[in-house]
N, C-alpha and C positions, 0 to 999 in steps of 0.2 A: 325694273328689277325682276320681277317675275318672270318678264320673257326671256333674260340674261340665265336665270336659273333654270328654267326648258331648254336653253341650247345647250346648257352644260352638263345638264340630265337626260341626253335624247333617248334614254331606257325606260323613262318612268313607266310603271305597269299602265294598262287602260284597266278601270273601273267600272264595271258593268253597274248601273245606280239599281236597277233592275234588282241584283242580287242580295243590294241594301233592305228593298223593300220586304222582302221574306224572312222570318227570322227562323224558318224554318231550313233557309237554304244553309243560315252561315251561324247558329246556333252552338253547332263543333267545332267553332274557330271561336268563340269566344272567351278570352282569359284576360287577368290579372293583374293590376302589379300595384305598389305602392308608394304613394306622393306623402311631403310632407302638408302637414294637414294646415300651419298655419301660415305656409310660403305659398298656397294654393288656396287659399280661403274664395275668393272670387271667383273662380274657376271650379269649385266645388259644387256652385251655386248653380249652374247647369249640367252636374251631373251627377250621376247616380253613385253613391260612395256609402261606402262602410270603415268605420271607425278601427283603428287596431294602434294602442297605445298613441303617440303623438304621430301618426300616420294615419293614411286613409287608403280604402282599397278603392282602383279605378276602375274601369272594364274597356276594354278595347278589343279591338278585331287583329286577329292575325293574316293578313290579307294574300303574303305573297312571303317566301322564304328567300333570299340571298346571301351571298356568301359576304358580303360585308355587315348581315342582320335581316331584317324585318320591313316590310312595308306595313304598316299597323294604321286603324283607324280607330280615334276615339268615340266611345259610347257615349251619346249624353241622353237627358231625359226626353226628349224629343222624339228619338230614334224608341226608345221605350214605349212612349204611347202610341207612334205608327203601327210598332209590333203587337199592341192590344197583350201585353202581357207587367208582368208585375216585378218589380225590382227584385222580388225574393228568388223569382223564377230566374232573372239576368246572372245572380249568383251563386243560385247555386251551380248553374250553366259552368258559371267562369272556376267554382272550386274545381267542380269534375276534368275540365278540360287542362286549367292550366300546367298540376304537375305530369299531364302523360304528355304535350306538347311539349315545356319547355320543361324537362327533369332535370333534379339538383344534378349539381358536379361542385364536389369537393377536391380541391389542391393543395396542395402547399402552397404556403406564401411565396417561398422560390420559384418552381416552377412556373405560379402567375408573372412574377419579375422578370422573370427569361423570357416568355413569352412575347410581354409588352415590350422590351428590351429592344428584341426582337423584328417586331413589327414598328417599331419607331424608328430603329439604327437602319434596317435593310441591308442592306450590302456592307452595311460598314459594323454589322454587329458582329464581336466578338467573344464568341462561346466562352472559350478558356479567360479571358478579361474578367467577363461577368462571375464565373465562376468563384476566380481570386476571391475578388470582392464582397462574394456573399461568403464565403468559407469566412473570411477574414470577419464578417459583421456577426456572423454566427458564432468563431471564436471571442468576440470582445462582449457578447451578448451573456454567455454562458458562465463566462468568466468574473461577469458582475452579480449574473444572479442565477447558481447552476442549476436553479429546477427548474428557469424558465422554459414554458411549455412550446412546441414547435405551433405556428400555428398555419390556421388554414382561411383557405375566400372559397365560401358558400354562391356559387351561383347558378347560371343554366350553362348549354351548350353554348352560347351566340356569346354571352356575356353580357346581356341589354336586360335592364331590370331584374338584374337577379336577387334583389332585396327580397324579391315576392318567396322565393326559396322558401325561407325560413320560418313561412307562414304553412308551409307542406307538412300533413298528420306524421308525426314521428321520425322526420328528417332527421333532426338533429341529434334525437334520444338514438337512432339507428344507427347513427355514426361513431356516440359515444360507446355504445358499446361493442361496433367492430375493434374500434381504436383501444376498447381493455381488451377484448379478446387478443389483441393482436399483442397486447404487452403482457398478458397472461402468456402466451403462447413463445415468446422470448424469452421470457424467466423462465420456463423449463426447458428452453432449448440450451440456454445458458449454463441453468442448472447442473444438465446432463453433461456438456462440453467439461464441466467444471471437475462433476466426479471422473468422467474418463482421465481427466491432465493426471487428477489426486492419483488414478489409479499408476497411469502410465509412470508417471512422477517417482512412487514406491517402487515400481519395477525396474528402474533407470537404476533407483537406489541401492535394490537388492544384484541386478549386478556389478557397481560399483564395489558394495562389501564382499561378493566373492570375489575379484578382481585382489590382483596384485597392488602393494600400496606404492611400487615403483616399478615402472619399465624402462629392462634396459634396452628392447628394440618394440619396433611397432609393430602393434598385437592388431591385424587385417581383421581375424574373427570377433575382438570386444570392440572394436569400431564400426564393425557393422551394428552389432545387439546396441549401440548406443547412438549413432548418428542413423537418420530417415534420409534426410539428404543432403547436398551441399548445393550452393546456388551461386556462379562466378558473377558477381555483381559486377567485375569489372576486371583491368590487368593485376590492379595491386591490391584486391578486398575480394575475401571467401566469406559466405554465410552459411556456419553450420547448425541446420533443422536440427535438436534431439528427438527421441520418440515422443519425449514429454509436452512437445510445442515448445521448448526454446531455444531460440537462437541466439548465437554465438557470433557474431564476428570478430575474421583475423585478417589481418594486414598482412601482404606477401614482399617478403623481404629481399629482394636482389640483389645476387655480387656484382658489384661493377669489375669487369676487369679490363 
């Protein structure tokens, strides 16, 4: 079994054990991540772990970077005592390093779905498919319960233990308050769009009331002051823009002869 797995892996990295022994060498490669604490109990028992709600924090080596993830190696307590140093010393090693190695990334839920979609379908993935399908689960979502909030997956670059994310100093609170900012920052853009229409709106009106209340031919100069532009959707439908933002459409009626 094992030699079936080295002919199927003939890239595996070489491991210099040399660089094991230093914990000075590879100190800046050590970070983070977190196991549940009571599916791992055994496995705990030889290593070095810190507690966080029904989790544990681990420590491992970041040994080699790839574009499918991580060559990584477990810390356990053993490797602690070679290095003649102290578990405090292991983590606070592993807070500092792991969010400037593997820093949050925040998504939408969508975008992670396309993604994975994506890398599962390969050639047979279909963008506009996926698309449909999430507009449609988005519509049926909203329509049950319309405040429901968009949400997001907190993880790293790679994707591989990104639980540890949300253990980073003010990740989360940093996020929360991009994300008001950014709905502060709509509501007045909204705002403003809103008074501009009010305004454009009243001026549509006022020359309406100067305007004639019946024409008997077509008035070139009050169709300009009223329509922004027309848009040929098609042979048989006009959309006409007012200054105000609203549209109008007409259907184009043809004599057959």
């Amino acid at each position: 079994m094992i030699y079936q797995l080295y002919l199927e892996n003939p890239g595996l990295p070489y491991l210099d054990s040399r660089v094991l022994a230093s914990y000075q060498e590879i100190k800046d490669r050590i970070v983070y991540k977190l196991v549940n604490t009571q599916a791992n109990r055994a496995m705990l028992d030889y290593l070095p772990h810190m507690p966080f709600h029904d989790m544990s924090l681990v420590c491992y080596l970041l040994m080699e970077q790839r574009e499918q993830g991580y060559v990584t190696a477990l810390i356990h307590k053993d490797h602690v005592q070679a290095w003649k140093i102290r578990e405090k010393e292991l983590f606070l090693a592993a807070l500092e390093n792991t969010p400037r190695l593997l820093p949050p990334v925040i998504q939408p839920m969508s975008d992670v779905l396309r993604q994975l979609a994506k890398e599962a379908l390969g050639e047979n993935y279909q963008k506009e498919t996926l698309d449909a399908l999430l507009e449609e689960a988005d519509k049926q979502r909203t329509e049950k319960q319309p405040v429901f909030p968009t949400l997001y997956v907190l993880s790293n670059p790679v994707g591989v233990n990104g639980a540890a994310c949300m253990t980073y100093p003010h990740v989360i609170q940093n996020f929360a308050q991009q994300l008001r900012a950014a709905k502060q920052a709509k509501g007045r853009r909204l705002d403003a769009e809103e008074d501009q229409t009010i305004a454009r709106t009243q001026h549509l009106l006022n020359i309406l009331d100067d305007a004639p209340e019946f024409l008997e031919t077509f008035d070139g100069e009050l169709f300009g002051e009223l329509v922004d532009k027309i848009i040929v959707e098609s042979n048989e439908r006009l959309r006409f823009c007012l200054i105000n933002g609203l549209k109008l459409t007409e259907n184009i009626e043809r004599t057959v002869r």
